[in-house]
N, C-alpha and C positions, 0 to 999 in steps of 0.2 A: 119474297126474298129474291134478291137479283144475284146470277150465277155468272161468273166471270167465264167467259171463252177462251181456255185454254190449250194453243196448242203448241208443240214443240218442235223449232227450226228445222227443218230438215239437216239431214248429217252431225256427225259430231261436232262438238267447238272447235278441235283443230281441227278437222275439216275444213271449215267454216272460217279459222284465223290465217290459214296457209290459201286459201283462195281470195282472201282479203288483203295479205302480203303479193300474192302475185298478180291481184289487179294493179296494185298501188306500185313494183316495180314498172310494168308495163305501161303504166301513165309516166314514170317518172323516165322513162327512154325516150318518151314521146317529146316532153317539154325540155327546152333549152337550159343551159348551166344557169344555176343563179338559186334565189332561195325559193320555189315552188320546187324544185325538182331536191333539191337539199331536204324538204322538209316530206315528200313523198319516200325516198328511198330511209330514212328516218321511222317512218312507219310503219314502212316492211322489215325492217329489222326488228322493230320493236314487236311488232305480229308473230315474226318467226320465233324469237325468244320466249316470245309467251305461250306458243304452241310447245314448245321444245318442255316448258316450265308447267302446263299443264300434263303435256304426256307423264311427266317424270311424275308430277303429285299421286296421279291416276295411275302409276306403274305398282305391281303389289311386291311386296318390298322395298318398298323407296330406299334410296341413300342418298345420302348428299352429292351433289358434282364435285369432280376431280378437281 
């Protein structure tokens, strides 16, 4: 029987989606207006939100946002 190698990313996911947001701003300063740089800072928004969206599921007591 073959046994899958499982191991687990270092750091949490938001960890891991907030250093993924702030590579992708940092790329997106570097490149000139137009749609790569549009579609970079796009990303990290959408990273940031997801992290902000994961803390909150993983909070105990969740409640809805305001």
């Amino acid at each position: 029987m073959l046994y899958r190698n499982r191991t687990r990313p270092p750091g949490s996911l938001r960890d891991r989606l907030l250093a993924m947001a702030k590579l992708a701003r940092q790329r997106a300063e570097a490149c000139p207006e137009g749609p790569v740089r549009d579609s970079l800072l796009r990303k990290a928004d959408q990273t940031e939100r997801t992290a902000a969206i994961e803390q909150w599921i993983g909070s105990p007591g969740a409640s809805p946002p305001e």
